[in-house]
TORZAMI-510964 format. One line per 4 residues: their letters; for each residue x, y negated, z of N, C-alpha, C. Coordinates in nm, 3 decimals, decimal comma. Atoms other than C-alpha are relative to their C-alpha. Layout:
! residues N
A	X/Y/Z/X/Y/Z/X/Y/Z ~ ... $
This chain:
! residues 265
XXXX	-0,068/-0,126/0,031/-0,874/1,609/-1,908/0,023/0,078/0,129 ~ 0,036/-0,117/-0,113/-0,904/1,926/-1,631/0,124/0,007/-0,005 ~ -0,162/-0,046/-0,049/-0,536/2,009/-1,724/0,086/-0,082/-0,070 ~ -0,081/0,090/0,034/-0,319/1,719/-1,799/0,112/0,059/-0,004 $
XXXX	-0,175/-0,006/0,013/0,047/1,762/-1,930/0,073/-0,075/0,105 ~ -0,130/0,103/-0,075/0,329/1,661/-1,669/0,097/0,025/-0,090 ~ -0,137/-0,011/0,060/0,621/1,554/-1,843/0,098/-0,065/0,088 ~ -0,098/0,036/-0,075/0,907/1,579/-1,602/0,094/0,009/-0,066 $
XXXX	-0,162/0,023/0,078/1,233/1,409/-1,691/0,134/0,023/0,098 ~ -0,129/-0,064/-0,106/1,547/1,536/-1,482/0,136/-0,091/-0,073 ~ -0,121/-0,001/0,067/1,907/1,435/-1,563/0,058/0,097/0,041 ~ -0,092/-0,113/-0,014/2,150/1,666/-1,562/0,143/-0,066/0,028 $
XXXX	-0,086/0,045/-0,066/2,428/1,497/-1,394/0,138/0,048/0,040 ~ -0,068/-0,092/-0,106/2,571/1,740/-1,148/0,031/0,106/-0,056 ~ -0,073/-0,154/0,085/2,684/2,108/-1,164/-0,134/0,058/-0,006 ~ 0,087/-0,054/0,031/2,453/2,351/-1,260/-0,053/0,026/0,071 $
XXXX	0,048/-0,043/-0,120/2,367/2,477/-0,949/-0,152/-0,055/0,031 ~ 0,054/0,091/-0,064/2,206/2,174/-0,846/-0,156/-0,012/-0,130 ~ 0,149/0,011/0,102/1,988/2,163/-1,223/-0,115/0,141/0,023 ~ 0,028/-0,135/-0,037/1,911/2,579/-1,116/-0,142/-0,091/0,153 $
XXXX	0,123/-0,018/-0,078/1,708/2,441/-0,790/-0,145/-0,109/-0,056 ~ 0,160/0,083/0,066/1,451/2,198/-0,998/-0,033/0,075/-0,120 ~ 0,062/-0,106/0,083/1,411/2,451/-1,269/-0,038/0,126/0,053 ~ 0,018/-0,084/-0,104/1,369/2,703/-1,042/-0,146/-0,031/0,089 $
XXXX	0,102/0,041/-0,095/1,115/2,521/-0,841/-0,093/-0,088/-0,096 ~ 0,115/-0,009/0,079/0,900/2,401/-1,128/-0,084/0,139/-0,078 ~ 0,036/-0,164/0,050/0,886/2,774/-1,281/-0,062/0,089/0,160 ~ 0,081/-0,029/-0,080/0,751/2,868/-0,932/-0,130/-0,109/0,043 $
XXXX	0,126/-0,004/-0,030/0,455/2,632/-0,954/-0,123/0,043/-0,054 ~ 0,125/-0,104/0,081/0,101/2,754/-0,975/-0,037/-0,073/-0,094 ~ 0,003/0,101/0,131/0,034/2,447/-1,234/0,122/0,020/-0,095 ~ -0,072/-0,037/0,066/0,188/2,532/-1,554/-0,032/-0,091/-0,137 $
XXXX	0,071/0,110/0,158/0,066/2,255/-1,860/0,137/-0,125/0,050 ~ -0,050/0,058/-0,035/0,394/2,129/-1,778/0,109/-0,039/-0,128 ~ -0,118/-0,007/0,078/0,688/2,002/-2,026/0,139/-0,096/0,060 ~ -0,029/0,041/-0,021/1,017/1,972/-1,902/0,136/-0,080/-0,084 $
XXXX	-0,109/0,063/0,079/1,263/1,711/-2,047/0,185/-0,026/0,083 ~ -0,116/-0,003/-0,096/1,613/1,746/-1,957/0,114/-0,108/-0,095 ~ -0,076/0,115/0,056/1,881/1,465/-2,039/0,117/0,086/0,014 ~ -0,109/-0,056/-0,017/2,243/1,547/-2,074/0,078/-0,085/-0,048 $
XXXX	-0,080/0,131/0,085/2,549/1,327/-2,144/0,092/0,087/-0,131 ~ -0,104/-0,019/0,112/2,748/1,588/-2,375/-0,054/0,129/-0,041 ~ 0,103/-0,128/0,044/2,638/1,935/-2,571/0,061/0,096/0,087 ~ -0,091/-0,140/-0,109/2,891/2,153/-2,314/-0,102/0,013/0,109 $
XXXX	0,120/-0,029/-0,077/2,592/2,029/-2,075/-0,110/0,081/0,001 ~ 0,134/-0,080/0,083/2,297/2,163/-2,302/0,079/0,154/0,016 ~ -0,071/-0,170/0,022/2,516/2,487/-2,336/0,003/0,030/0,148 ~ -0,051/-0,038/-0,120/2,576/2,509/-1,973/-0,167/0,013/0,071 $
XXXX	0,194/0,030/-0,014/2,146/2,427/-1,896/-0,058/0,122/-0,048 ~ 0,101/-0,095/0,059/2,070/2,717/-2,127/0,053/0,142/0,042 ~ -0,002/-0,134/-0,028/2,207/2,985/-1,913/-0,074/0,022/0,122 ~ 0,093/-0,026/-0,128/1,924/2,904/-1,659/-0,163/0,030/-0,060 $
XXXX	0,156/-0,068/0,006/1,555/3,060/-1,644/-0,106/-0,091/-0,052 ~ 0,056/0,140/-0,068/1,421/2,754/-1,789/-0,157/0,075/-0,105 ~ 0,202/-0,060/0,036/1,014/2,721/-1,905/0,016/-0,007/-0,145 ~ 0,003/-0,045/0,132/0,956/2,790/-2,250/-0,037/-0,183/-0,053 $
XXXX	-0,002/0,129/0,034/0,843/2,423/-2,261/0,101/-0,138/0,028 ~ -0,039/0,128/-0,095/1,147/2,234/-2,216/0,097/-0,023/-0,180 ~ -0,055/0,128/0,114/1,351/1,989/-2,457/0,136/-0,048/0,081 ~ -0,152/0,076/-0,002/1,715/1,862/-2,437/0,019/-0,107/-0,069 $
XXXX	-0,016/0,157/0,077/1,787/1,489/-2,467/0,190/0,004/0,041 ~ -0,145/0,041/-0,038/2,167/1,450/-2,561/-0,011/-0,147/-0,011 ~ 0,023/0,094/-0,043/2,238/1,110/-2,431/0,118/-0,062/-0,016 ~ -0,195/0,031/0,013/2,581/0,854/-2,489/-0,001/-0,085/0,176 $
XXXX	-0,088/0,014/-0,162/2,767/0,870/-2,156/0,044/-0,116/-0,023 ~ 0,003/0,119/-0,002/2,772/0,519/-2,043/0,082/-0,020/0,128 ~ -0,024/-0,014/-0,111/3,072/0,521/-1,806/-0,028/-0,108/0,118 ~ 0,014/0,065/-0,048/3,048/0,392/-1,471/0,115/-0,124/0,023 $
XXXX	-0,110/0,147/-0,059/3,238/0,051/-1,342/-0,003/-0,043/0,148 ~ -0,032/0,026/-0,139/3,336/0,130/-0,984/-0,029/-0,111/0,066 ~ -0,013/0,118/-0,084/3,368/-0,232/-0,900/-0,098/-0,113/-0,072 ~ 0,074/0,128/0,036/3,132/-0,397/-1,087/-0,168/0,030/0,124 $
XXXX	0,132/0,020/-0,092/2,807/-0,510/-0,899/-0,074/-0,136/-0,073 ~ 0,081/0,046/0,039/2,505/-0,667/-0,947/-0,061/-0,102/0,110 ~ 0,016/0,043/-0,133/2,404/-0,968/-0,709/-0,137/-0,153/-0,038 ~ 0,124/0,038/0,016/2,062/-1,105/-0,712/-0,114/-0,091/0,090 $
XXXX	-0,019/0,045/-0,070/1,919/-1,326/-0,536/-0,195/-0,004/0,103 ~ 0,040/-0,109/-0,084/1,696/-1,190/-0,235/-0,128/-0,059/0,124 ~ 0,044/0,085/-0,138/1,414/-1,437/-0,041/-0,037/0,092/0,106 ~ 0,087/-0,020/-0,090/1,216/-1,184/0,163/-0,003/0,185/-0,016 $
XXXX	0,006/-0,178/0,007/1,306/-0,781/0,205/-0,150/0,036/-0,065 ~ 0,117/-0,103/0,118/0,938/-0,697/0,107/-0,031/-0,062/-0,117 ~ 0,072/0,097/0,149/0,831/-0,942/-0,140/0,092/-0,080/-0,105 ~ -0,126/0,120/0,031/1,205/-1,038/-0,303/-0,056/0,072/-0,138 $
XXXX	0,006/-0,004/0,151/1,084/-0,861/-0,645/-0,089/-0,145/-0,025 ~ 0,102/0,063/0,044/0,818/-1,149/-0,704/0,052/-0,117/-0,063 ~ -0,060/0,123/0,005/1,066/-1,417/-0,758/0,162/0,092/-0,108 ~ -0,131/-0,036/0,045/1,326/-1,154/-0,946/0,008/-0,078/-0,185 $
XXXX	0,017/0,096/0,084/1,443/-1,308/-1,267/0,168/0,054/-0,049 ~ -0,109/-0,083/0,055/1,751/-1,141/-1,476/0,103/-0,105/-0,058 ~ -0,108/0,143/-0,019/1,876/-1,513/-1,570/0,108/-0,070/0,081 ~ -0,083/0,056/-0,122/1,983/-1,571/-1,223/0,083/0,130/0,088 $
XXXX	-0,127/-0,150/-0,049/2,157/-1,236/-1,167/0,174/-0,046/0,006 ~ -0,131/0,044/0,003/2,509/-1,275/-1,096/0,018/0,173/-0,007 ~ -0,077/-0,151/-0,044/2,769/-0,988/-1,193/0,127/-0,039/0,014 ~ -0,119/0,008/-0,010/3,112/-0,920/-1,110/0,085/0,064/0,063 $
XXXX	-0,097/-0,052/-0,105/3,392/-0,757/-0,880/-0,061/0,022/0,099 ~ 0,061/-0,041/-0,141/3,237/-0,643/-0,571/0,083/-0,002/0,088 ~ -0,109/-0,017/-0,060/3,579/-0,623/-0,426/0,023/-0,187/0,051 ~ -0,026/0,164/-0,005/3,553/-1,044/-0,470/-0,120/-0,097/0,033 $
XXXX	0,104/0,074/-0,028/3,348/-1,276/-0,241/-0,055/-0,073/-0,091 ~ 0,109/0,032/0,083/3,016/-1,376/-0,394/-0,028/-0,096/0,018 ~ 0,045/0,112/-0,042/2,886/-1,698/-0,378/-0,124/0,030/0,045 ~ 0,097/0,014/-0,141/2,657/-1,749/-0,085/-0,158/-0,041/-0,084 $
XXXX	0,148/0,024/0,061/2,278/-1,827/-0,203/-0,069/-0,063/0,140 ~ 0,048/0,090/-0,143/2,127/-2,114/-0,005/-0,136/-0,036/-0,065 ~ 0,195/-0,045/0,059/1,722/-2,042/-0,068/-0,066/-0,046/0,138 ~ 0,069/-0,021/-0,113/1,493/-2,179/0,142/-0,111/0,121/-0,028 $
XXXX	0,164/-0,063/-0,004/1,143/-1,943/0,208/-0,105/-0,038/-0,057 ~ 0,095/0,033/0,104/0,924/-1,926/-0,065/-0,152/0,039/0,049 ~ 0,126/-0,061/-0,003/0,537/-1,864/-0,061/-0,058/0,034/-0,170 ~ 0,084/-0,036/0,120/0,350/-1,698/-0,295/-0,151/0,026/0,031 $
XXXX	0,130/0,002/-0,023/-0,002/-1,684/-0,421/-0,044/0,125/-0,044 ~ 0,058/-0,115/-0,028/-0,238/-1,388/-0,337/-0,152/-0,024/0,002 ~ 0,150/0,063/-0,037/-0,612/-1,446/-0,463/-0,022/-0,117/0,005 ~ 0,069/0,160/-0,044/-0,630/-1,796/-0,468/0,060/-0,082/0,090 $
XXXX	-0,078/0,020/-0,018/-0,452/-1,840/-0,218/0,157/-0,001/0,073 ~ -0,132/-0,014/0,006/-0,134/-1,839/-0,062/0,077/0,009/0,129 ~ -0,053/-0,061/-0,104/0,096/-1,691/0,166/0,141/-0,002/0,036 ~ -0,110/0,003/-0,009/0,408/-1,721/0,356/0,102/0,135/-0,002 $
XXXX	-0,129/-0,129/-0,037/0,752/-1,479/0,331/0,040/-0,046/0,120 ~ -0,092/0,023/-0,115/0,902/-1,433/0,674/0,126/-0,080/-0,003 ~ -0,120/0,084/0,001/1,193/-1,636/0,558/0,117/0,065/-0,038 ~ -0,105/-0,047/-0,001/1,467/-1,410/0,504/0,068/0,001/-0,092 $
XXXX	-0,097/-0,047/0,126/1,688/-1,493/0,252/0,176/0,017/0,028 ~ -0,133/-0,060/-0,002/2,015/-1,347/0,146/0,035/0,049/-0,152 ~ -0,005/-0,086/0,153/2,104/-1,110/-0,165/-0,034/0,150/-0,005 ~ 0,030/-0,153/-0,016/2,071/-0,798/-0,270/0,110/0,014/-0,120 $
XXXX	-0,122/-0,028/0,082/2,381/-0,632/-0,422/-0,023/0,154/-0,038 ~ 0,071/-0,145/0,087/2,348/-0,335/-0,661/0,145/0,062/-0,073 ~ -0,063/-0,031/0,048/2,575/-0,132/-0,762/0,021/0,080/-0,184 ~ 0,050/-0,027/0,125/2,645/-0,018/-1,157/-0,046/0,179/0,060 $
XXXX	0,089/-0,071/0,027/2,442/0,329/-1,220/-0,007/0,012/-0,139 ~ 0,036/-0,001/0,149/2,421/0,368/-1,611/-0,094/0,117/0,017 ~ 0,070/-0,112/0,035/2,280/0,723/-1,574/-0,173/-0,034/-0,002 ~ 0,162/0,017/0,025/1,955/0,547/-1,500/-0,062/-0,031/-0,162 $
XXXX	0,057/0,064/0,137/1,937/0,432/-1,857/-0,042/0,149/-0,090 ~ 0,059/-0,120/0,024/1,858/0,848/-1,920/-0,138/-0,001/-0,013 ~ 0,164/-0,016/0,013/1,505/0,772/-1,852/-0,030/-0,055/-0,136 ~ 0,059/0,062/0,140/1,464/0,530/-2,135/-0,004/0,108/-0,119 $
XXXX	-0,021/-0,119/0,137/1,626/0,796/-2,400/-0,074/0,081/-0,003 ~ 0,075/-0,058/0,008/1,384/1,026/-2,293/-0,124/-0,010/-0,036 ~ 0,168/0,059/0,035/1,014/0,810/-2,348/-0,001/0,047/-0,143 ~ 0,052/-0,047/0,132/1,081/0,932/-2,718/-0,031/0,099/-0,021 $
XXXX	0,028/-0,154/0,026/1,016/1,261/-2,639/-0,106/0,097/0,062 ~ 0,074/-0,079/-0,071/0,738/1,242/-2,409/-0,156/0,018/-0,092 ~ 0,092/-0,011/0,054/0,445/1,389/-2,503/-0,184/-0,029/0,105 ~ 0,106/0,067/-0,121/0,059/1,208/-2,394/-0,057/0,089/0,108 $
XXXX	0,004/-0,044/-0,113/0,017/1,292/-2,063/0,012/-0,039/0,120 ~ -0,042/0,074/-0,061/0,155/1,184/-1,751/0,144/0,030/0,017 ~ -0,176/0,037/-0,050/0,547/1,096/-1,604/0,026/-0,001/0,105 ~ -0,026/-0,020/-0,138/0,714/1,233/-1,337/0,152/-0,021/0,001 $
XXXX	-0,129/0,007/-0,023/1,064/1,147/-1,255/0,097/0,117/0,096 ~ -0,021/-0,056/-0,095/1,257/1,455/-1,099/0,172/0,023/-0,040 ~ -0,156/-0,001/-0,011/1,644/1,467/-1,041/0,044/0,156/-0,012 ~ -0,024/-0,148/-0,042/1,850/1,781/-1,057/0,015/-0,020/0,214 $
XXXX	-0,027/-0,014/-0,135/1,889/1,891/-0,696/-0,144/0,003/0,081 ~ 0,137/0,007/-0,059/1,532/1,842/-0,632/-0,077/0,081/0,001 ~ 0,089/-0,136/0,036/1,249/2,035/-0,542/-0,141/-0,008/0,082 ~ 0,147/0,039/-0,099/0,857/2,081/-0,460/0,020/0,092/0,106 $
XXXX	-0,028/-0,002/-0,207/0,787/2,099/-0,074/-0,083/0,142/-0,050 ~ 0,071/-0,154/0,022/0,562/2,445/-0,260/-0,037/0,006/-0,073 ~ 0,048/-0,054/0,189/0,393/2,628/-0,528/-0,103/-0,071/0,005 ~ 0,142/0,095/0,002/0,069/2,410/-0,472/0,063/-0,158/-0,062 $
XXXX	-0,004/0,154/0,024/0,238/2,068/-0,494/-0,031/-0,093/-0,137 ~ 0,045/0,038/0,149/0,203/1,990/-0,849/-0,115/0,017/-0,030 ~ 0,149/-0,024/0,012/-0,140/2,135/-0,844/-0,033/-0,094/0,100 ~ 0,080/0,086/-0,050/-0,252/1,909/-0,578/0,053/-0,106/-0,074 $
XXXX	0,008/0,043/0,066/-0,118/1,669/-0,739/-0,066/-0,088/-0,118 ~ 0,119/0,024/0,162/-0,305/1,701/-1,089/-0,133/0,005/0,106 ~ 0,163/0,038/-0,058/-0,613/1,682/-0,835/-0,023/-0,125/0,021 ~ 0,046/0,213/-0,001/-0,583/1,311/-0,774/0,047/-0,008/-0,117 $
XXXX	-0,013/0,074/0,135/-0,437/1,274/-1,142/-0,184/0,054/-0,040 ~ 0,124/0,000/0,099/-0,790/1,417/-1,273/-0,118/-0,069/0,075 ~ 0,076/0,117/-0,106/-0,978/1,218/-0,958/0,007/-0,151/-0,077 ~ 0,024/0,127/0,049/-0,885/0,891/-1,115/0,053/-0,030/-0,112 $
XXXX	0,028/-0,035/0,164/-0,864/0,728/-1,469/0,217/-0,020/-0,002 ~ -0,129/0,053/0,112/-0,553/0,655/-1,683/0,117/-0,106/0,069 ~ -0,066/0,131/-0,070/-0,479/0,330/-1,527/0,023/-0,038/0,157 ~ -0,046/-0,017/-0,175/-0,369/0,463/-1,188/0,133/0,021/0,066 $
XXXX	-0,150/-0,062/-0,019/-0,022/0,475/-1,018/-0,022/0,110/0,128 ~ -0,006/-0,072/-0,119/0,011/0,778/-0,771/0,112/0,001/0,053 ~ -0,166/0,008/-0,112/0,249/0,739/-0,495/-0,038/0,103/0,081 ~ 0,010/-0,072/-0,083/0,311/1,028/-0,269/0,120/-0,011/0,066 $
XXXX	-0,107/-0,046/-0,067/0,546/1,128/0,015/0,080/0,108/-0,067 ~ -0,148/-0,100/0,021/0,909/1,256/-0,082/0,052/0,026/0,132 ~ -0,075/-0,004/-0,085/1,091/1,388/0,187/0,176/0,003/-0,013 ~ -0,156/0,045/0,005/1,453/1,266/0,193/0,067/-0,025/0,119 $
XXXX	-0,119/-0,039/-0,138/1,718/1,380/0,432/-0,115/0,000/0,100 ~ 0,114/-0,042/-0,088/1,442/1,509/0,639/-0,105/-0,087/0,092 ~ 0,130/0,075/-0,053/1,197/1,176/0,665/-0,097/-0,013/-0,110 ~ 0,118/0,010/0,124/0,868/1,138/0,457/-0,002/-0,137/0,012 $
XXXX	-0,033/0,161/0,061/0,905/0,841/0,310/-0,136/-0,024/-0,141 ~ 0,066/0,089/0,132/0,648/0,636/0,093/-0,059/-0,113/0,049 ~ 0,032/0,109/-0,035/0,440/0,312/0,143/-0,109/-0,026/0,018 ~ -0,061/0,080/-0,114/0,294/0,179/0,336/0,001/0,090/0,069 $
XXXX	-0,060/-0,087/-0,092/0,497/0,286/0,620/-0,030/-0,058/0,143 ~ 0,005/0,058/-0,140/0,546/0,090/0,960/-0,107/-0,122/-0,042 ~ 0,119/0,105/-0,060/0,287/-0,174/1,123/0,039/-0,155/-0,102 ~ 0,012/0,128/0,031/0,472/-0,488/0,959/-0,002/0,032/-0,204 $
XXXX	0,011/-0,025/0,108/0,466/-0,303/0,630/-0,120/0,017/-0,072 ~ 0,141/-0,013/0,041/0,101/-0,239/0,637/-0,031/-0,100/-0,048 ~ 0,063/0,174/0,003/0,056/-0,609/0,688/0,040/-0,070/-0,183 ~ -0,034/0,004/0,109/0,215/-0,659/0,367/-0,080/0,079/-0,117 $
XXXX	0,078/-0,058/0,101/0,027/-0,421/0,173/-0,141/-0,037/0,007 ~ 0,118/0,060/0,023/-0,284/-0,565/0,304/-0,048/-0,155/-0,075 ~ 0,052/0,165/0,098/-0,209/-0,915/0,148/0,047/0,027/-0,155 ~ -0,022/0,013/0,138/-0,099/-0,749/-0,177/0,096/0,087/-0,095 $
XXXX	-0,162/-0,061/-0,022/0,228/-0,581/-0,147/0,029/0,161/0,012 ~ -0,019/-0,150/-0,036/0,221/-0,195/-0,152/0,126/0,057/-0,009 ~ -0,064/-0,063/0,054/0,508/-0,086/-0,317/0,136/-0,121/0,097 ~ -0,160/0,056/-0,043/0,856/-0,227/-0,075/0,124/0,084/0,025 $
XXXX	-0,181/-0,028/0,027/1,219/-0,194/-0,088/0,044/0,097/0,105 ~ -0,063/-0,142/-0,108/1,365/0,137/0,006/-0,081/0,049/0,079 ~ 0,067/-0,113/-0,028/1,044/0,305/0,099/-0,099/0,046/-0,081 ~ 0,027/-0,120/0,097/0,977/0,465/-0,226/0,090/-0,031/-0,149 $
XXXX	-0,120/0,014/0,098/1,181/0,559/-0,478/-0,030/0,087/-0,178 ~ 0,033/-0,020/0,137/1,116/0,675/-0,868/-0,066/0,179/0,031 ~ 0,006/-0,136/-0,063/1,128/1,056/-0,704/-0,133/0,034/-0,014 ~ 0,137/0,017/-0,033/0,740/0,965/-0,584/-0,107/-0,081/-0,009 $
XXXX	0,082/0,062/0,040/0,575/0,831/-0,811/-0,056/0,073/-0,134 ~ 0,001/-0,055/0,157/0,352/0,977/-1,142/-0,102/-0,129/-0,034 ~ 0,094/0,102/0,089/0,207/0,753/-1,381/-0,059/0,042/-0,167 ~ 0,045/-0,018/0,105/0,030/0,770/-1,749/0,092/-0,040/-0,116 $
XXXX	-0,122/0,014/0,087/0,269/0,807/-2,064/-0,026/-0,138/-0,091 ~ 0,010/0,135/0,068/0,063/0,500/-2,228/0,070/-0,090/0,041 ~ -0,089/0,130/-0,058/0,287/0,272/-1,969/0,134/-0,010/-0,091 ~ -0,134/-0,045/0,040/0,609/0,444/-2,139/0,089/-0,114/-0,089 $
XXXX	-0,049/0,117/0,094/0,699/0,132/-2,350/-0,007/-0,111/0,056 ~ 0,011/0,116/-0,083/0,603/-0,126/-2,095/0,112/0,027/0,103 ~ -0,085/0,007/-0,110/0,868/-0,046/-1,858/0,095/0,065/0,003 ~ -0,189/-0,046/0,039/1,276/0,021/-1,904/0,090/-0,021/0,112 $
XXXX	-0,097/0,012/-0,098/1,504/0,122/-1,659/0,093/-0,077/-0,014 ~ -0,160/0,099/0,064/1,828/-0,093/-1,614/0,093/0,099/0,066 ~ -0,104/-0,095/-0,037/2,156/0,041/-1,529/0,083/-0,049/0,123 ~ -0,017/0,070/-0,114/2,189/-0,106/-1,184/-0,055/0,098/0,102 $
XXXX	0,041/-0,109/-0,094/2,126/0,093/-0,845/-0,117/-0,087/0,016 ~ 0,115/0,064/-0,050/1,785/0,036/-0,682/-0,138/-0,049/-0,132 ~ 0,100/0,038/0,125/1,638/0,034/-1,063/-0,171/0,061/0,002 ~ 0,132/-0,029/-0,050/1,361/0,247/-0,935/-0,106/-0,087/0,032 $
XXXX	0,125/0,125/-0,070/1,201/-0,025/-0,719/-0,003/-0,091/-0,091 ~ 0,016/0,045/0,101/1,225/-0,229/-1,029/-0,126/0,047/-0,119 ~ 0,108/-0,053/0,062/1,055/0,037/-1,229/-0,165/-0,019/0,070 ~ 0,145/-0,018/-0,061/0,794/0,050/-0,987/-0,133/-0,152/0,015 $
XXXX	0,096/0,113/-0,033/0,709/-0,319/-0,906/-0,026/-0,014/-0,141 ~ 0,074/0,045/0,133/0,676/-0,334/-1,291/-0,144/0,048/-0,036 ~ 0,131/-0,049/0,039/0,397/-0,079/-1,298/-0,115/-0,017/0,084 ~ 0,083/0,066/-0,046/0,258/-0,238/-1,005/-0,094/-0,119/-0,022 $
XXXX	0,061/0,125/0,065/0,177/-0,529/-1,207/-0,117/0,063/-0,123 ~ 0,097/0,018/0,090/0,054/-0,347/-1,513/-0,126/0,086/0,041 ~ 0,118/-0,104/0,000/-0,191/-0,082/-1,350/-0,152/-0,064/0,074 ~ 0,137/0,047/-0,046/-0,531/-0,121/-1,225/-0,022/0,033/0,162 $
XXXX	-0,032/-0,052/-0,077/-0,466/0,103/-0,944/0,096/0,050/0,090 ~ -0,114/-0,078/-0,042/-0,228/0,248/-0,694/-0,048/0,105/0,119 ~ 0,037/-0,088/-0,124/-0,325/0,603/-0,519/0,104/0,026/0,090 ~ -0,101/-0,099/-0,062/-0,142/0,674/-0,217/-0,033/0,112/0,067 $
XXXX	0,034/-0,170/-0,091/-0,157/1,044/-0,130/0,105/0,012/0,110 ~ -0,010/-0,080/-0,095/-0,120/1,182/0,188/0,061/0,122/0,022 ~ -0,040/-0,146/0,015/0,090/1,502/0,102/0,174/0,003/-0,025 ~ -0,146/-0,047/-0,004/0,479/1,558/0,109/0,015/0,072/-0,153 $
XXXX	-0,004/-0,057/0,127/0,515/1,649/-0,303/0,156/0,052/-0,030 ~ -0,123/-0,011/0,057/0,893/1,672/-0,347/0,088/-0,054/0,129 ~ -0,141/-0,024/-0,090/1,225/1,739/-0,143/0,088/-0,047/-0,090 ~ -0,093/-0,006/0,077/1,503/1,540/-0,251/0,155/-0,057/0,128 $
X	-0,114/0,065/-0,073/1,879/1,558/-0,109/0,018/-0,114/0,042 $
């Protein structure tokens, strides 16, 4: 398909302002086969959304506000900063008080197999503590409304780096098939961020590993709406890199472009 549908999903979170610069900055790109889906937790939101310029193709998902729990946390347990999804496992999650020491996690250094065969983690274990997040569970409510195409994740407050970006873009979505993940550079708080990044990160992506922790985030990534049922946000911070190592597993592919697509606070 020459002009593929993006279906970008936003929440609506914040004040309006902030939903004004990503509707704003999709209605200025030169790609227009776009539909955008906007989440909201109450209808004063939707009412407050519809006094902005929005595209003739957009959709309101009212959503049940899932408050947050300040002090709860999520604590998981963490062998190797790049490679700790491979071993994640929702059985051995601990939750609780964040305010109240955690029990310690005494892991030795696992290896995993890559091809046959098999490779060491630098050793580093510890945890990884997450804080609650419900609003992520917005994405899910929305997969019922996307239409076939592809999935872009864009926040209010966000915005493309220009009127081209979405059009380049759809040039590597119509470059490769269905079963491709595209990762591009976001720029956040003024570094371009995606993966692979530094020298010991490469090394990692050359035995297998593209996609690591805290250098890319849901922001910069599009994928194909057929995944849309294979993969559910949770309501934990850091659910992104979750989303992502999931679709690292199911795709065939992962493009990384070379181009700065999206500005996000």
């Amino acid at each position: 398909m020459s002009k593929p549908l993006i279906n970008i999903i936003t929440r609506f979170s914040r004040d309006l302002s902030q939903l004004k610069v990503v509707v704003d900055s999709i209605r200025e790109q030169s790609y227009k086969n776009v539909k955008h889906i906007i989440c909201c937790e109450s209808k004063e939101k939707i009412k407050e959304a519809t006094e902005l310029d929005l595209l003739e193709n957009t959709l309101f998902v009212l959503v049940n506000k899932v408050p947050i729990h300040k002090n709860l946390m999520m604590v998981y347990q963490h062998h190797d900063y790049y490679t700790d999804f491979l071993n994640f496992d929702w059985e051995k999650c601990k939750f609780g008080d964040k305010n109240i020491e955690q029990e310690s996690w005494d892991v030795e250094a696992i290896k995993f197999e890559k091809n046959g065969g098999w490779c060491w983690t630098f050793g580093a274990t510890g945890t990884v503590k997450c804080n609650h997040f419900p609003s992520n569970l917005h994405f899910n409510h929305a997969y019922s409304y996307i239409d076939e195409g592809w999935i872009y994740y864009i926040d209010d407050g966000d915005k493309f780096e220009d009127s081209e970006a979405l059009a380049d873009l759809v040039k590597e979505i119509t470059s490769h098939d269905e079963d491709t993940l595209h990762v591009f550079k976001l720029m956040n708080r003024g570094r371009a961020a995606t993966t692979p990044q530094r020298h010991i990160m490469k090394n990692y992506y050359k035995i297998g590993h593209p996609i690591i922790l805290n250098e890319c985030s849901g922001s910069c990534i599009c994928f194909h709406s057929k995944y849309k049922d294979k993969i559910l946000w949770d309501q934990w911070r850091m659910s992104d890199y979750r989303v992502i190592k999931q679709l690292e597993k199911l795709v065939k592919e992962i493009n990384f472009i070379d181009r700065v697509i999206l500005h996000t606070p």
